[in-house]
N, C-alpha and C positions, 0 to 999 in steps of 0.2 A: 859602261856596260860590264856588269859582271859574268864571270864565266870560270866558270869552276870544270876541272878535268873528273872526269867518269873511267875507271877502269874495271875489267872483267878481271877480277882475283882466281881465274881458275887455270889451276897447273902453273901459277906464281909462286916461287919463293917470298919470302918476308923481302932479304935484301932487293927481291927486285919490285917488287911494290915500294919500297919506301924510297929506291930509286926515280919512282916513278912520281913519286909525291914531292921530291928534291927539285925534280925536271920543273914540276908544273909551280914549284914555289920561285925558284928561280927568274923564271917565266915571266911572274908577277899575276899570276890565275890567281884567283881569289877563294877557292876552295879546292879540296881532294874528297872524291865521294865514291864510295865504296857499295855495293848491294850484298847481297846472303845467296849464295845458291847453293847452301850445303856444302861445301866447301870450310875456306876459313870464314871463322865467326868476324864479321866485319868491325865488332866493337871492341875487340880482343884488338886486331890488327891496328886499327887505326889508333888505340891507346901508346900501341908501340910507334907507330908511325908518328905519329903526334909528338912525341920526348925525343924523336930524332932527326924531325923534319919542323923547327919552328914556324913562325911566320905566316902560314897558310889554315885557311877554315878546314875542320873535316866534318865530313858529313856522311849521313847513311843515305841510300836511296835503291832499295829500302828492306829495313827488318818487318819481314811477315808478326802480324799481331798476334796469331793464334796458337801456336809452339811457345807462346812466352806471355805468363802471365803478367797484368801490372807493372806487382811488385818486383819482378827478376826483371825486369827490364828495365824501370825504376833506379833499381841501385845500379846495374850495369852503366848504363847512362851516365848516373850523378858520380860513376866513378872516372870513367873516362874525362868528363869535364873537371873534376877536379886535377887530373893528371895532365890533362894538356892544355891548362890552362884558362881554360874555360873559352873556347872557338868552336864547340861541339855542336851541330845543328842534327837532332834525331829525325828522321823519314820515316816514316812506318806504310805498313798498305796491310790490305787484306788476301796478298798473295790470287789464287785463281782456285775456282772449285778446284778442276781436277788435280790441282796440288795436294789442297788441305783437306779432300777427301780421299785421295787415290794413296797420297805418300804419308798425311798424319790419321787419317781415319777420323777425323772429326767431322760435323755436320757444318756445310757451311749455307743453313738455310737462315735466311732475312740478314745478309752478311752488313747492313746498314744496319741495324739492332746491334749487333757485335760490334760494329767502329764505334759506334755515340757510346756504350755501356763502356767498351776498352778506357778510350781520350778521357770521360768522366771520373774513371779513375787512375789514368797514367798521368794527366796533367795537374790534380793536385796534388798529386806524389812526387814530381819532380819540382813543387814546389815545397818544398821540404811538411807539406802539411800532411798532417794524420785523416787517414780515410775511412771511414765504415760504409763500403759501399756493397749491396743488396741487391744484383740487376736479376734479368730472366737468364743472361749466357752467362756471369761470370759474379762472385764474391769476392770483395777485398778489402781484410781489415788490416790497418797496420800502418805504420811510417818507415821514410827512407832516410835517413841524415849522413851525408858527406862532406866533413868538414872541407873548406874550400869550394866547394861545389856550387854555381849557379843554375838558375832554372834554364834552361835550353831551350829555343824556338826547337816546335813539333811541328812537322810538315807530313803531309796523309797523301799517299796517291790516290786522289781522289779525280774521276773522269766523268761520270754518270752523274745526273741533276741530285740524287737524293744525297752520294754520296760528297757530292760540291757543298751540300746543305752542312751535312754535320762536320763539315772541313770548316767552312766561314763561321761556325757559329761556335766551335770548340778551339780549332788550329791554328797556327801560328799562317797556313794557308798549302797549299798542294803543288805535290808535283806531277808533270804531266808528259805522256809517254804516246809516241808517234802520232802525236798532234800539231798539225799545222796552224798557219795565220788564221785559217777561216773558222776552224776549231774553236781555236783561242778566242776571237775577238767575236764571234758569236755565242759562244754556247759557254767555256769555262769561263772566261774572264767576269762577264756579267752577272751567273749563276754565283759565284764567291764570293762576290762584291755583297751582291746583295745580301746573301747569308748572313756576311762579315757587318752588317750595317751598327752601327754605333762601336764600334770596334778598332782597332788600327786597321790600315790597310792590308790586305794577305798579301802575303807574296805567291808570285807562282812561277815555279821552276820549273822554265820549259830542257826537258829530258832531251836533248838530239842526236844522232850523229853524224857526225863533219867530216868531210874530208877535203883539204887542197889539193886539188889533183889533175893532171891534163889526162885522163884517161876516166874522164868521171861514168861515161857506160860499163867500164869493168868494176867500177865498186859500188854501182847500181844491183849490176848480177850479181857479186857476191852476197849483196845484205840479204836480195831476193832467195839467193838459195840457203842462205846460214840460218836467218829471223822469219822469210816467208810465214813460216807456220804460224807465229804472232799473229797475222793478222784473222784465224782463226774464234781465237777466243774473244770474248762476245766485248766486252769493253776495249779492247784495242780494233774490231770489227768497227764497231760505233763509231770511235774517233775518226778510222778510215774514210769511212760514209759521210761521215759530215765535214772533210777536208774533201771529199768527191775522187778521193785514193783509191783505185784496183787493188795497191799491194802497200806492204812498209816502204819499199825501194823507194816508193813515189812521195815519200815525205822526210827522205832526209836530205841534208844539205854536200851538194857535192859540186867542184866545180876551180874554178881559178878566185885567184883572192877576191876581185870585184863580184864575183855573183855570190861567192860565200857570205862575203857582206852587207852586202841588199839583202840574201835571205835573214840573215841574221836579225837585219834592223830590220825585216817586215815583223817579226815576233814580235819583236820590242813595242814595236807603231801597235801589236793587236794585241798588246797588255800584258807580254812576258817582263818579268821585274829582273832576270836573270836567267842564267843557263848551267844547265850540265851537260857537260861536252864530251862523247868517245869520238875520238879522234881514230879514223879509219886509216885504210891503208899499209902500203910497204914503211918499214921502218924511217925509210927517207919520205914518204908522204906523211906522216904522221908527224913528225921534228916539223916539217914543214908547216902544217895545219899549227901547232903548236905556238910557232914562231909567228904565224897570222894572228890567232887570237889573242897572244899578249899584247897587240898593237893597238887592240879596240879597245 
């Protein structure tokens, strides 16, 4: 079972993020994954993180598409893998309307036109090949070359049928966010597969939060009152619906080690290839959850 650690980079120091990539390498977790929420650049960090924390994958999950053409993300990329060795796996997603219209002023109409037009030309870019590409949202001519640099698996948060399409058919495969078993094993897992057909198999990174804990009603409320709002917006709505979820609380994993367990391996049984993990909780519930999942 793979299971890589998730952390929220905001009002973190460097040293205590790469503290935190130390813990989870230690550990024997198999990635450190990083997201963007305006804050620190996650590709910047985890280059640092990366030359001081060996051993362990890192990952984005995820750099919004649209604040960053291609090409700058292209090189950014092909830099970071060359720097840390090449264990880089890039995430990308299309962020949420009222993000990349309210905070960048861009249009985020047919935002499935923008992911297939983006991946068509980020993924021959990070293979080191020269592009002239032409779309309706975006132009891009030019080549990226990073000596040392390999091509990196690209992972799309991808949850909606159209957006699972141009994930399986372009992607290395998606990650997925307050989706449960029924989710999974009904509607993503299928919908990629089929996409992905004559292809490798996709991976798909089930997103969760965990926590070991004998108080698991108190960190049901918190998620309820911290993410609640989450289930507002219309693709994490969706997933809610089709797990038969009122709220997020009711899709993450909380509990003593044997029910964290079972939850864990139901993903797995409905087609999770792996996980990224925020480990919830008090300081002492979190080492704990921790010290659970290097077991699996």
């Amino acid at each position: 079972m793979q299971i890589g650690l998730v952390v929220d980079e905001r009002g973190r120091r460097l040293d205590e993020l790469i503290a935190e990539a130390r813990t989870a390498a230690e550990a024997g977790l198999s990635a450190f994954w990083m997201g963007q929420h305006y804050g620190w650049d996650p590709l910047l960090a985890l280059n640092v993180i990366g030359r001081e924390v060996p051993g362990i994958g890192l990952a984005t999950g995820i750099v919004p598409t649209y604040p960053q053409h291609p090409l700058a993300l292209a090189s950014q990329t092909l830099s970071v893998q060359a720097a840390t060795g090449n264990r880089f796996t890039l995430g990308v997603g299309l962020s949420h309307k009222p993000v990349i219209e309210g905070r960048f002023g861009y249009s985020y109409e047919r935002p499935a036109r923008h992911l297939r037009e983006y991946l068509s030309a980020l993924i021959p870019l990070l293979r080191g090949e020269a592009v002239t590409y032409q779309g309706e949202t975006l132009t891009a001519n030019g080549a990226v070359s990073v000596a040392g640099a390999e091509a990196p698996p690209v992972l799309v948060s991808a949850l909606g049928p159209v957006m699972l399409r141009v994930a399986g058919e372009l992607a290395d495969g998606t990650i997925t966010n307050w989706a449960g078993p029924k989710a999974l094993s009904e509607h993503i897992v299928p919908a990629i597969t089929k996409a992905a057909a004559g292809r490798p198999e996709p991976r798909v990174v089930s997103m969760v939060m965990v926590s070991v804990t004998d108080d698991e009603a108190a960190v049901r409320s918190w998620v309820a009152e911290n993410f609640g709002l989450s289930a507002t917006l219309a693709s994490y709505r969706a997933m809610l619906d089709r797990e038969g979820a009122n709220g997020v609380e009711d899709v993450i994993i909380a509990g003593d080690e044997q029910s964290v367990g079972k939850a864990l391996r139901r993903q797995i049984d409905a087609g999770a290839t792996e996980f990224g993990v925020v480990a919830l909780g008090s300081p002492a519930e979190r080492l704990r959850t921790i010290e659970f999942l290097a077991t699996l």
